[in-house]
N, C-alpha and C positions, 0 to 999 in steps of 0.2 A: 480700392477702386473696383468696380464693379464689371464685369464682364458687359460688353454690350449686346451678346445675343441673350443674356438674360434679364437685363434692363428691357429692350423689346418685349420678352415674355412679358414680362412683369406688367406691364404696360397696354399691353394687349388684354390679359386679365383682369387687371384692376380700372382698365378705362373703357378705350375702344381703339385701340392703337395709339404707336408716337411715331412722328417723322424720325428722318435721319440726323437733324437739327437736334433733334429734342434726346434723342436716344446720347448723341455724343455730350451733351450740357452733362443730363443724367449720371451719365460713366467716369464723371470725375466723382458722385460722391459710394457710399459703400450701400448697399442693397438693405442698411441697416437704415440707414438717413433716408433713401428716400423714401421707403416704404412710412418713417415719421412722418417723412411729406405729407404721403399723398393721407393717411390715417388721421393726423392731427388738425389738416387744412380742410376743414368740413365744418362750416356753422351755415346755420340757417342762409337760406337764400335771402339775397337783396328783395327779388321780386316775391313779396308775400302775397300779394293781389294777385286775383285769377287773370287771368289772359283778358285781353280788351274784348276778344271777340264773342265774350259771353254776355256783353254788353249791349250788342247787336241785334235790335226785336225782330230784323229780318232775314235771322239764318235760325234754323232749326235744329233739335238736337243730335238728330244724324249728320249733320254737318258740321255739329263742335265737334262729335266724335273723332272725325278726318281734322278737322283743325288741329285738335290735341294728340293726333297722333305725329305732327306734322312736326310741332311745337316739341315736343317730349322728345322726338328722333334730331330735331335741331339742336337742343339742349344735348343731348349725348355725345356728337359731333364736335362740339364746341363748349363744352365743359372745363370753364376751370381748375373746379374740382372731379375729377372723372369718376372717381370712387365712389364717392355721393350718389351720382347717376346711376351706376353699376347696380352699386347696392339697393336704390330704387325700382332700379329692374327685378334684381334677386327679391323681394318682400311681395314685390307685381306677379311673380310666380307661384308664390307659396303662399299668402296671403291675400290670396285675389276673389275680387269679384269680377262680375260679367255686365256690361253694360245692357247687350240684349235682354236681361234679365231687370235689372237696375232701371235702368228707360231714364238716366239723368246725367247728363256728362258732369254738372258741376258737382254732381256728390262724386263720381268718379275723379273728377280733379281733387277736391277734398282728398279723398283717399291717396289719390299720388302724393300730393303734398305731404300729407302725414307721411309717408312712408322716405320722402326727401328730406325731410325736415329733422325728425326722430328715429328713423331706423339706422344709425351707428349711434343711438344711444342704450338704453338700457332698454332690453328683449323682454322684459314682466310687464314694463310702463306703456312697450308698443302693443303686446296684447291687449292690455286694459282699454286703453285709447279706440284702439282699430275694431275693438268686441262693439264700443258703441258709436261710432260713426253710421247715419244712415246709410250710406254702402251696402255696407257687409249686413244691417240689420237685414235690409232689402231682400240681399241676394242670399241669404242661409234664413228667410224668415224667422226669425225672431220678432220683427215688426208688427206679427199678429200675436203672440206667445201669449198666451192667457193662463191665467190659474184655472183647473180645468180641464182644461186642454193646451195641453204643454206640446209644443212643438219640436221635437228632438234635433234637427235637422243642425245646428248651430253650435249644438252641446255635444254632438258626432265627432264635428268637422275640428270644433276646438281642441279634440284631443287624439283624433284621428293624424288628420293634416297640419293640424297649426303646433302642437307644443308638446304630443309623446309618439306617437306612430299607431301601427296596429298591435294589437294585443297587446295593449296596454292597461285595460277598462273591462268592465262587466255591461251587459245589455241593462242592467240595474243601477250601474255608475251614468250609464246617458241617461235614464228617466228620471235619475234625483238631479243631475245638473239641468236636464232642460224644465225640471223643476224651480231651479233656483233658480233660472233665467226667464222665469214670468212677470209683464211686468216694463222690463228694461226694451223699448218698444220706438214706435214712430207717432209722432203727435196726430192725433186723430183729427186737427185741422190744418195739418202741413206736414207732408209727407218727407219734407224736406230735414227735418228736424227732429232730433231724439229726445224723448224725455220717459221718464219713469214715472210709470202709475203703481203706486204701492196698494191701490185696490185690488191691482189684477195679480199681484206678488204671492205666489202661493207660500203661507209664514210658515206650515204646518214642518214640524219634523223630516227632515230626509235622511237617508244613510247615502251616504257617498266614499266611495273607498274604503269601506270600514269604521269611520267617521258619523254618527247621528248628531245632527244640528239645526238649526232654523236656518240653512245654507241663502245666500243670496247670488248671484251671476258672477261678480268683484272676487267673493271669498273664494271660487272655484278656482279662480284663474292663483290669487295667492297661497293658496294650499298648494297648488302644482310647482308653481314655479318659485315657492320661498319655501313655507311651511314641511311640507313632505320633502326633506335631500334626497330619500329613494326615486320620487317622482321628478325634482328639480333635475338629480343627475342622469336621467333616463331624459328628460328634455332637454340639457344639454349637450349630451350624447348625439342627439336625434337631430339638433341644429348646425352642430361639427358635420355632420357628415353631409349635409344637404349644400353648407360654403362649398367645404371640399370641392363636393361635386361638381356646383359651381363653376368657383374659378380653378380649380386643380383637374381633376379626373375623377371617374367615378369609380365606386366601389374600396375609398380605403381601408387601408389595413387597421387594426385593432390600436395598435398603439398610437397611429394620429391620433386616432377619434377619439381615447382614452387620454393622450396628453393635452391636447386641445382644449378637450373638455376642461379637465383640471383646472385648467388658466380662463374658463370661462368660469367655473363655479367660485374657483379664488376672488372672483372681481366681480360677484353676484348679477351674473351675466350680464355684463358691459359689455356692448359689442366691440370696442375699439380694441381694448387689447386682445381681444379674440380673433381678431384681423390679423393682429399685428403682430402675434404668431403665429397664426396661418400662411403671411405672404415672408416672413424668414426662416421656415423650413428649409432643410435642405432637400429634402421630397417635391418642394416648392417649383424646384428648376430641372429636374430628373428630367432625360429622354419622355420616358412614360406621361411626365405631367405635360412637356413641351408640345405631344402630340396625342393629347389624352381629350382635346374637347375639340369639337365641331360647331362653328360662328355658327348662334343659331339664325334666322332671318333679321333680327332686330338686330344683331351684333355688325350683321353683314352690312345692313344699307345703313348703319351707323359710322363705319367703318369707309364704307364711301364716300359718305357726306363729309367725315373728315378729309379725306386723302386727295377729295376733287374740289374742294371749297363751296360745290353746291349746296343751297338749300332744297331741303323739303318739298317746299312750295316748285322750285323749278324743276322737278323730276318725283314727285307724287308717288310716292312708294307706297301710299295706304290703297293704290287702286293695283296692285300688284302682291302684298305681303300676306293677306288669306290666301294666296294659291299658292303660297310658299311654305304657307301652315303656323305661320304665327302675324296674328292680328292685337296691337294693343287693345286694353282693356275689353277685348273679347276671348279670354283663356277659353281652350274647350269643353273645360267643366274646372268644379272646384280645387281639383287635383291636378291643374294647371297645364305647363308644357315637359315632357321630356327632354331628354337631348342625344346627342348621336344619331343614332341609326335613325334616330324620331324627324330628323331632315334631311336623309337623305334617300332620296327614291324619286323616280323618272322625273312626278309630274313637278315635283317641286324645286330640282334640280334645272328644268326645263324654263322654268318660269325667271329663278336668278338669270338665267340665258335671256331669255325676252328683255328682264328688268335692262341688264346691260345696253342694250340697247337704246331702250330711254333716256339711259345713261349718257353714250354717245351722243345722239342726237343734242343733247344739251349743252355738250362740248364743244361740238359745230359750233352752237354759238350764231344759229340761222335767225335768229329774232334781237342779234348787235345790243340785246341788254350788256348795259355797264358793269352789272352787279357780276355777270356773270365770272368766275375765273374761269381763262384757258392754259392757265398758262403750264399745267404739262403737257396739254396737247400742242402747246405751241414749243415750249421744248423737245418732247418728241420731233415732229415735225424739221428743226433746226439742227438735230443729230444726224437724222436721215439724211435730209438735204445736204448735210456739207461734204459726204460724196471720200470720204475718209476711207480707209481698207477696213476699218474696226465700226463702219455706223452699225451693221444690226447688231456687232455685239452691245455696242454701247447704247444704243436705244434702249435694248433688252435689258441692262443692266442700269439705264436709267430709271424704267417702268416700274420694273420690281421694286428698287428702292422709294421709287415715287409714291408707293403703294403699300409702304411698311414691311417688306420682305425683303430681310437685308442676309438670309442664310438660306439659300432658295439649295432646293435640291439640284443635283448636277443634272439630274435626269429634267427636269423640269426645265432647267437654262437652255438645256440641248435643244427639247422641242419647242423653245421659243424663238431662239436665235433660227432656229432650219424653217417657221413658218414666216417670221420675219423676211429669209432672204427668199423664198419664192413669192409673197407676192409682190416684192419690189421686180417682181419681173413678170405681170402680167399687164402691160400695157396703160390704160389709162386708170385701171384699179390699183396700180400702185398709189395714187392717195389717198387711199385709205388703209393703207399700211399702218400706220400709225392709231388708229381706230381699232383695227381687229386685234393689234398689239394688247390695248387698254383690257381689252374685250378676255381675253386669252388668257391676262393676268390677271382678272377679275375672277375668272373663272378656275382659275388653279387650283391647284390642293391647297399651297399655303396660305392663299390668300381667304381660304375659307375654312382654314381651320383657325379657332378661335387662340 
């Protein structure tokens, strides 16, 4: 059986939280089972088709952009499979384009797709794929790459950021691959669309890593990541640590990222079982790992959409999540988002403050939509109300649990329960006790730590 405070970790990690419902079902099996769960229950989505409202000739593409941000943060909320989604985010970060860049939400949906669809399969076949999706052509120009004038920008990134790190490569290893990547382009009647011109294919001899060939874009990516084990296990090296980091903490130690690997290269980098020793570490559930990441913005209003039953749509989080410093499919450059210290600071801190707000208000519940749930607020509410010697503690202790924090620091309970009971004593502002309650725990450490 599994502990329950690290079935929540687990959970919070590999999804975006679980209830108290969900955490005790959990705690009857071993941390071994569910992590099969949640690794094994990941096939393609039902919904293969783009969103309806890209169907729509009277909304524009700045405004699929907010749809699909809306759409993607609902999906995470409410995900079957949460891991799927997770790890759709984690490919969103390291393999990203920019849509200000792109100017196409449905190649941007493409790309999300690809990366829901096949990123817990095997990490050689998502490069190959995601190298040519108009997207990424777009956004790291490739789409103009000519023989000629070979565009390096693509041929950087791919061995930079995507599959070895720095210092990996010679300034002669990027000009024979953006060599090889002449060619593999955007249709010159539809930008929409990849296709390869083998006119513009430069055939000529390259030396690449030591290597002279008639290299093509394809052979680049399978030299790295089959061909070359030096380069293979220097890319799986480079992909351990970046999970890690992920969903564990940053900066591990030599032996994770060493065994880890191993179990990637044994399974010719599959990603599932690379998961699925990553989430039954024993490092996995450490103090260090428990309190080693910070919900970045996307985790956080993911994380509420779960815990308040709100949608998207009723509390608009894409008109508040640039000022919090993470914006779907707009990374701030190729090299994506940080994390930690990378959110937190006044103005962005200031801004979840604001969000909260929006939050409440939707809670009210002042526009009597059906859809809406209240009912922790209306729980809330019925603790308070029934006038008990124990209501703020047990508000206090309802909230947090209502809100996935089921191991709250003592320090933390103290200052909730002591704001709780003054302002049930400031007159006609006692109703909204309940409100600033929500607000307080939204606003906590644990509730924002990831």
């Amino acid at each position: 059986m599994a502990a329950p405070d690290d079935v929540a970790h687990l959970m919070r990690r590999a999804g975006f939280g679980a209830t108290q419902a969900e955490v005790t079902t959990l705690s009857a099996m071993t941390i071994t089972e569910i992590v099969d769960l949640l690794v094994d229950d990941v096939v393609t989505p039902d919904d293969s088709n783009p969103p309806a409202f890209f169907n729509d000739p009277n909304v524009n593409d700045w405004e699929w952009e907010y749809l699909l941000q809306q759409w993607w943060l609902d999906r995470m909320a409410t995900a079957p499979k949460p891991l799927q989604e997770r790890m759709t985010l984690f490919w969103h970060g390291l393999l990203c384009s920019e849509n200000a860049k792109v100017g196409n939400m449905v190649l941007m949906y493409d790309q999300n797709k690809l990366f829901r669809d096949t990123g817990m399969g095997n990490f050689r076949t998502l490069i190959h794929t995601m190298s040519l999706q108009p997207a990424m052509l777009h956004y790291l120009d490739n789409s103009y790459n000519y023989k000629g004038n070979a565009n390096e920008n693509f041929a950087r990134e791919l061995m930079e950021l995507f599959t070895l790190g720095v210092n990996q490569y010679t300034q002669g290893d990027i000009l024979a691959a953006a060599k090889a990547w002449t060619g593999y382009n955007i249709h010159d009647n539809d930008s929409t669309q990849y296709i390869y011109y083998d006119s513009r294919h430069d055939h000529s001899q390259k030396t690449f890593m030591g290597q002279t060939r008639n290299w093509n874009g394809p052979g680049i990516i399978d030299f790295l990541l089959q061909e070359n084990l030096a380069k293979k296990t220097v890319s799986a090296k480079y992909i351990v640590n970046k999970l890690w980091t992920f969903f564990a903490y940053p900066n591990p130690s030599a032996n994770i990222v060493d065994e880890l690997a191993q179990v990637f290269l044994d399974n010719d980098l599959e990603m599932q079982p690379l998961l699925r020793a990553l989430f039954v570490r024993p490092e996995f559930y450490t103090t260090t790992a428990k309190q080693g990441l910070v919900r970045s913005p996307v985790e956080w209003v993911a994380a509420i959409l779960k815990y308040t039953g709100l949608t998207a749509d009723n509390i608009n989080p894409q008109w508040y999540m640039g000022d919090m410093g993470q914006t779907l499919f707009e990374p701030p450059n190729v090299a994506g988002w940080k994390n930690n210290q990378y959110w937190l600071n006044a103005s962005a801190m200031w801004q979840r403050a604001d969000f909260t707000g929006n939050v409440i208000n939707q809670l009210f519940n002042w526009s009597d939509d059906p859809n809406i749930d209240t009912s922790v607020r209306d729980s809330i509410i019925t603790i308070l109300d029934g006038g008990g010697a124990n209501r703020f503690v047990d508000a206090v202790d309802y909230a947090l649990t209502a809100f996935g924090i089921f191991n709250p620091s003592a320090n933390t309970r103290r200052q909730l329960i002591a704001a709780v009971t003054r302002q049930s004593h400031t007159g006609s502002w006692d109703q909204r006790t309940w409100s600033n309650l929500v607000v307080l725990v939204l606003l906590s450490p644990e509730f924002n730590l990831a």
